[in-house]
N, C-alpha and C positions, 0 to 999 in steps of 0.2 A: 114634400118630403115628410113622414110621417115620423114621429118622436118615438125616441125609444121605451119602450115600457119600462116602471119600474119594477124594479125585483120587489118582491114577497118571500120573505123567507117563512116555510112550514117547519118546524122542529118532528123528526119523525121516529127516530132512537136513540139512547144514550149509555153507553156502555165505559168500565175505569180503560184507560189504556191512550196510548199517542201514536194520533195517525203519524205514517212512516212511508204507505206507498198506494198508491194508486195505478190499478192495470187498463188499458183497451177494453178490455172487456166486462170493464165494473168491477171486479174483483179490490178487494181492499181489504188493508192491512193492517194492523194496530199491533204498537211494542207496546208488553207489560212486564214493568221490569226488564229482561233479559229475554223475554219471551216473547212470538211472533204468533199473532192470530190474524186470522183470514175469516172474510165473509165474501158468499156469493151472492147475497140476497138482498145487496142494498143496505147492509147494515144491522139488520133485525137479528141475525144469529151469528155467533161468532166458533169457528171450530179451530184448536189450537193446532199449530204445522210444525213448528220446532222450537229452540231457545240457542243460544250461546251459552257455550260452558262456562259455569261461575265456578269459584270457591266457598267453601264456610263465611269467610267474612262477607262477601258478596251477598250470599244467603239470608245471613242472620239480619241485614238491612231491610230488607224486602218490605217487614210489614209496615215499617215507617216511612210514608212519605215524603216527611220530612227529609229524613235520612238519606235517600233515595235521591232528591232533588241537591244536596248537598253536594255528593259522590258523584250526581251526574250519571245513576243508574239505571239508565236507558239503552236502547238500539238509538244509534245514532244515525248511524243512512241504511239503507238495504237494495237489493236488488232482487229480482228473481228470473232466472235464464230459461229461455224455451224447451228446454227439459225436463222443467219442475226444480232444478236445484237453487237452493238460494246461498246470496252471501251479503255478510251482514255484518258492520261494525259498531263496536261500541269505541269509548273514552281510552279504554285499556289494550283493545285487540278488534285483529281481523279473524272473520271465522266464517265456514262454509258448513254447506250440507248438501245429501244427495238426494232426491223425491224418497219421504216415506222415514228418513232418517228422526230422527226424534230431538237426537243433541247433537248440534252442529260442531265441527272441529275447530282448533286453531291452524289459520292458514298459515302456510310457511310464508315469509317477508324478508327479501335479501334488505336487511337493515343495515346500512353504511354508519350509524350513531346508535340512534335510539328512535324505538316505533313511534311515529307521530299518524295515527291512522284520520283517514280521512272524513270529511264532513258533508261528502256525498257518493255515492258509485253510481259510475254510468256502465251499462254494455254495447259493444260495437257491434262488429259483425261477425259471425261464427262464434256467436259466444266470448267475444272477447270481453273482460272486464276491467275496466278501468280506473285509479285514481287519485287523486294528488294530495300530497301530504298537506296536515292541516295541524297546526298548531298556534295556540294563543300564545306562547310564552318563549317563542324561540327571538327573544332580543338581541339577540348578537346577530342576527341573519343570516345563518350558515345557508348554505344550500337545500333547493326545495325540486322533490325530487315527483316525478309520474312515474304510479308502476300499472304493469297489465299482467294479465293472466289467464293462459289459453288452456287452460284445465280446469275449470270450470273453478274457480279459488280457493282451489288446493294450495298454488303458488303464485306470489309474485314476482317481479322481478322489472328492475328499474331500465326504464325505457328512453326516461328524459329527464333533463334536469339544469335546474333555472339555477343559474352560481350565485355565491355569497350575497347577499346585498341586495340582490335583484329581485326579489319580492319576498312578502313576511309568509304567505302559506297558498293551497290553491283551498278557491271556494269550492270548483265545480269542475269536472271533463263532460261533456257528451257528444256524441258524435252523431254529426250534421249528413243522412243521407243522401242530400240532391248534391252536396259539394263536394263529399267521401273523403271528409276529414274532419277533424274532433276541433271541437273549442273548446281552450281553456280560460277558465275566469279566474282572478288572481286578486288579492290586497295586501295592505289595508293602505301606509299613507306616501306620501311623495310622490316616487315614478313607479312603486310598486303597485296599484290595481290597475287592473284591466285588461280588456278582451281578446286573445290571439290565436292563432291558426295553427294546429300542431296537426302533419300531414299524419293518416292513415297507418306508414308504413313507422313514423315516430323518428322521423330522420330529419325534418324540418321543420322549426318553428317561426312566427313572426305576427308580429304584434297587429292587430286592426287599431286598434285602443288603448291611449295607455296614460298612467300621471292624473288623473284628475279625479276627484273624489266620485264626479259624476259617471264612472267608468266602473265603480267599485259593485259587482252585482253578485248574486249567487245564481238566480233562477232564471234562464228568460223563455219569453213564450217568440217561439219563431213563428213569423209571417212569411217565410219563402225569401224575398225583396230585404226583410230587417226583422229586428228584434225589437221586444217591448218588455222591459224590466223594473224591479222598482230598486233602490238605490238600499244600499244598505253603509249609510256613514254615520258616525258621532257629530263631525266636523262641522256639518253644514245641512240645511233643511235638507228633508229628502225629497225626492217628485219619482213620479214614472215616467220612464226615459225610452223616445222611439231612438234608434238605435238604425242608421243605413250599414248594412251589411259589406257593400263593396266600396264606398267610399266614409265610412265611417263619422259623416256628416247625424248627430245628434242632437234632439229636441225634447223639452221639456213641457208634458203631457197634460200633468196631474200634481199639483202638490200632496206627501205623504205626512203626519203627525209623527214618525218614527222610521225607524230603520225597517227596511223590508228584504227579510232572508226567508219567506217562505213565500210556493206560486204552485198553484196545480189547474188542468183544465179539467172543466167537468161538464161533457160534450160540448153543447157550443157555448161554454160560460167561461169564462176566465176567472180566475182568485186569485188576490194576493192579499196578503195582511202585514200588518205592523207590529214591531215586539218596542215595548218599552224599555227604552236604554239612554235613561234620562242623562241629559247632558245639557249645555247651555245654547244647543243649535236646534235642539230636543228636548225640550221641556216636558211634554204631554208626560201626564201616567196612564193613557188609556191605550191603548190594542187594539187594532181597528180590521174590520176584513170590507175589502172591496171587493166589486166585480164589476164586468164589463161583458158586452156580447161579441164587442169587436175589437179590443184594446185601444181603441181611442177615449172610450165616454165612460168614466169610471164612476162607480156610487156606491159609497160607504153603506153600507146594510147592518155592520154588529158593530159594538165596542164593547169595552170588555177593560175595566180597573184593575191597575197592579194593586200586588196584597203588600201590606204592610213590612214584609218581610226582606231584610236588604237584598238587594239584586244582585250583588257579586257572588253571594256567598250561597243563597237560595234560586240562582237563577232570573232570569229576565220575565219579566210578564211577556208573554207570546201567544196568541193565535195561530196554531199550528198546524200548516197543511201537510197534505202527503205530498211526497215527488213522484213525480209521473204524472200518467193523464189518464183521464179514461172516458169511455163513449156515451157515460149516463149521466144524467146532469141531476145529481143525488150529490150533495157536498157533505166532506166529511171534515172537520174541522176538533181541536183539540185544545183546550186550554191548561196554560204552564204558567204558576207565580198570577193567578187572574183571581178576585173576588166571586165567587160562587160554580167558578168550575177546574180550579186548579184537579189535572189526572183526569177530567172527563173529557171523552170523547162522542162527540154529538154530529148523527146524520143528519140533512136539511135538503126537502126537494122546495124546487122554487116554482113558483106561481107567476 
């Protein structure tokens, strides 16, 4: 049996901005500010595609990024639909655009309370878009609601929805083509995380996984057969978790130094990394990105020091990947609240 090579990491461009998505076809993304840049070339040039509509106050933040990091003045997930149109949420709102548009709208949201927009969007098929509500702060546990939108996110409108009590927000929808239904990933503690089957048509749900912190994920990388994720808890150390898809039979991989909410492929390379979110099961201050060729053999390649600056208030030290995947294996990685690259965004081919 022959061992696996180690990675080498090449540093190859470095541009301000936070990867946000990664396409099939190399294409990548970076939010700045409110704004979405696009490169085709591996990262060397960047051309700007649209932005979310801000206000004056929004505006007058921008040059601080301090300020910026405080307010949480970022693209927070994105998507982009086989027609060119994109949609894209921030902290405050859902907002779309049509190929060539410049400033993207606000999307209409049948809101039952108050908008809690999501902390990732998935698309289905025909352009479906999907994604579940996501908030830190809803204590009392109201109900947590999946919306979809067959117009490309102009509109949404509520699909499913998990009752009171029944979990604190969704991490993630995306939908599984060889199964032809969406899984949804869920937290944060008790029987609220974990991984469950919500059918296509959005008329049935049920849980594969659930209750255990080991359950609690945002990203996973599918194997066909199971999933392979890294854990994102406070609670308890973190590891990367293989995951059996039909009988929900899980093992524990890899130990992680921190919580892990960010994963992208970059062709045959797996990435995930670690954000500091110090706690007493998580002590580390460092950020770490792994990779693997195969999801089982993982190896630490970067770390990367939280900055001195408190973490509630300025943000988590993170190593930030894009979502999505894509077929080149050119990594593009971001650091947030890190000693010498907080706001930069840095390409890496591996050796």
């Amino acid at each position: 049996m022959t061992p696996a090579r180690p990675f080498e990491l090449v540093r190859e461009s470095a541009c301000p901005g936070r990867a946000v998505l990664a396409e099939p076809d190399g294409s990548l993304y970076v939010g700045r500010n409110y704004e979405i840049h696009r490169s085709t070339d591996g990262g060397s040039s960047w051309s700007f595609e649209t932005a979310m509509r801000r206000g004056f106050g929004r505006r007058a933040i921008e040059p601080s990024r301090l300020a910026c990091r405080a307010f949480r003045h970022e693209v927070r997930a994105m998507a982009r639909l086989s027609d060119g149109s994109y949609v894209a949420a921030s902290k405050k709102g859902v907002y779309f655009s049509r190929p060539g548009q410049r400033t993207m709208s606000v999307s209409r949201v049948e809101i039952v309370d108050r908008l809690k927009p999501p902390m990732m969007i998935g698309v289905g098929p025909a352009n479906r878009v999907v994604w579940g509500e996501y908030s830190t702060t809803n204590r009392d546990r109201p109900a947590v609601r999946v919306y979809a939108s067959d117009d490309g996110g102009a509109s949404f409108h509520v699909v499913y929805t998990f009752g009171p009590s029944e979990i604190r927000h969704v991490h993630n929808v995306f939908y599984d083509a060889s199964a032809a239904h969406y899984w949804v990933l869920t937290g944060d503690h008790g029987k609220e995380p974990g991984i469950g089957r919500l059918s296509a048509d959005f008329r049935t749900f049920e849980w594969l996984v659930r209750a255990r912190q080991e359950y609690r994920a945002v990203c996973l990388f599918d194997f066909g057969d199971h999933f392979v994720y890294g854990t994102d808890t406070e609670n308890e150390p973190n590891h990367v978790i293989r995951l059996d898809k039909r009988t929900g039979h899980s093992e524990r991989i890899a130990p992680l130094v921190g919580t892990c909410i960010y994963g992208c492929r970059f062709g045959g390379i797996y990435a995930i990394s670690t954000t500091v979110e110090i706690s007493q099961a998580n002590p580390s201050r460092e950020a770490t990105l792994l990779l693997s060729r195969d999801g089982e053999k993982w190896e630490t390649v970067l770390r990367a020091r939280k900055d001195f600056l408190p973490q509630k208030l300025f943000q988590w030290g993170s190593l930030i990947l894009p979502r999505g995947e894509s077929n080149r294996e050119r990594l593009l990685v971001s650091g947030q609240a890190l000693c010498g690259m907080d706001g930069e965004t840095v390409t890496m081919s591996v050796r």
